[in-house]
PLY file of the C-alpha trace (Angstrom):
ply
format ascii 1.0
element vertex 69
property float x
property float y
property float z
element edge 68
property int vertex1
property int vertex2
end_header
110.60 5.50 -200.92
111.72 7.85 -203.65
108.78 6.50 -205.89
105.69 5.92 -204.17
104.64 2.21 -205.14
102.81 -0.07 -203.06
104.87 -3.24 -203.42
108.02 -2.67 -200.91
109.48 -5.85 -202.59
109.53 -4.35 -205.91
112.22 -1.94 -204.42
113.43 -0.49 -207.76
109.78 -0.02 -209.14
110.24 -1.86 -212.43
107.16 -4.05 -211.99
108.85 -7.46 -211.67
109.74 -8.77 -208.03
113.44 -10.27 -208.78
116.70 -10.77 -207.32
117.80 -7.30 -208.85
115.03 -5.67 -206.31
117.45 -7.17 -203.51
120.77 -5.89 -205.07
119.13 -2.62 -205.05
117.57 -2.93 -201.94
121.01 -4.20 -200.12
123.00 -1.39 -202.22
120.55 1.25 -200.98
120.95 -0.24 -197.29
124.96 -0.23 -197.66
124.86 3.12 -199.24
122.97 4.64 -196.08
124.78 2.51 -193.52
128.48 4.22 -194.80
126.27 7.56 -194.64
125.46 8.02 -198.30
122.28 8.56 -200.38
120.22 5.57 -201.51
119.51 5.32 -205.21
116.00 3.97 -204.85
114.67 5.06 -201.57
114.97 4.61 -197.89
115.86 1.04 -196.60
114.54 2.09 -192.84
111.31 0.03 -193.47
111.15 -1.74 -190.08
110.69 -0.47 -186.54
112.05 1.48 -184.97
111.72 3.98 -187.84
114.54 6.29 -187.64
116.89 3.58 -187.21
119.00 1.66 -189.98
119.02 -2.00 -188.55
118.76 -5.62 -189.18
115.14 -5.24 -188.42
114.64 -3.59 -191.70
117.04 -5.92 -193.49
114.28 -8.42 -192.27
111.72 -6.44 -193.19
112.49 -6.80 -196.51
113.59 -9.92 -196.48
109.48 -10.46 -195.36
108.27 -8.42 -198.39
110.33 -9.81 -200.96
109.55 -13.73 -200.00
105.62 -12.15 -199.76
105.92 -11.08 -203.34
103.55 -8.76 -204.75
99.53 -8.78 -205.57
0 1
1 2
2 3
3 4
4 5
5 6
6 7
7 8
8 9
9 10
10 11
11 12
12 13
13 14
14 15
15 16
16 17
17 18
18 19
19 20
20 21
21 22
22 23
23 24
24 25
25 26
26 27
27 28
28 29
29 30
30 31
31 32
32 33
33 34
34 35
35 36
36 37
37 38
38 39
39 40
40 41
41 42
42 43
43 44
44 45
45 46
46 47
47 48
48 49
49 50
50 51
51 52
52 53
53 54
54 55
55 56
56 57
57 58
58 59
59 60
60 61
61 62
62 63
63 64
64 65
65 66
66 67
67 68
């Protein structure tokens, strides 16, 4: 991620886990998918690293319903 933090669900690092940390998350993965940049960081969270999948789509779909500490 652009911004180290260490709660992947808060993907746009504003300190509140919302549904706007999805939007961004799911803009960042759509952005990368069509071959552009990501605004927040890089959506290839799950394995296999390297690899743009639905595995990472999961992945966050794990952190955000885990919430943050």
């Amino acid at each position: 991620r652009a911004t180290p933090d260490p709660c992947t669900a808060d993907w746009n690092n504003n300190g509140i886990v919302n549904t706007s940390d999805f939007v961004a998350y799911l803009n960042d993965y759509n952005a990368v998918q069509g071959g552009g940049t990501p605004t927040y960081g890089d959506p290839d969270i799950g394995a296999p690293i390297g690899v743009l999948n639905t595995a990472d789509f999961v992945a966050y779909l794990n952190a955000f319903n885990s919430g943050c500490p």
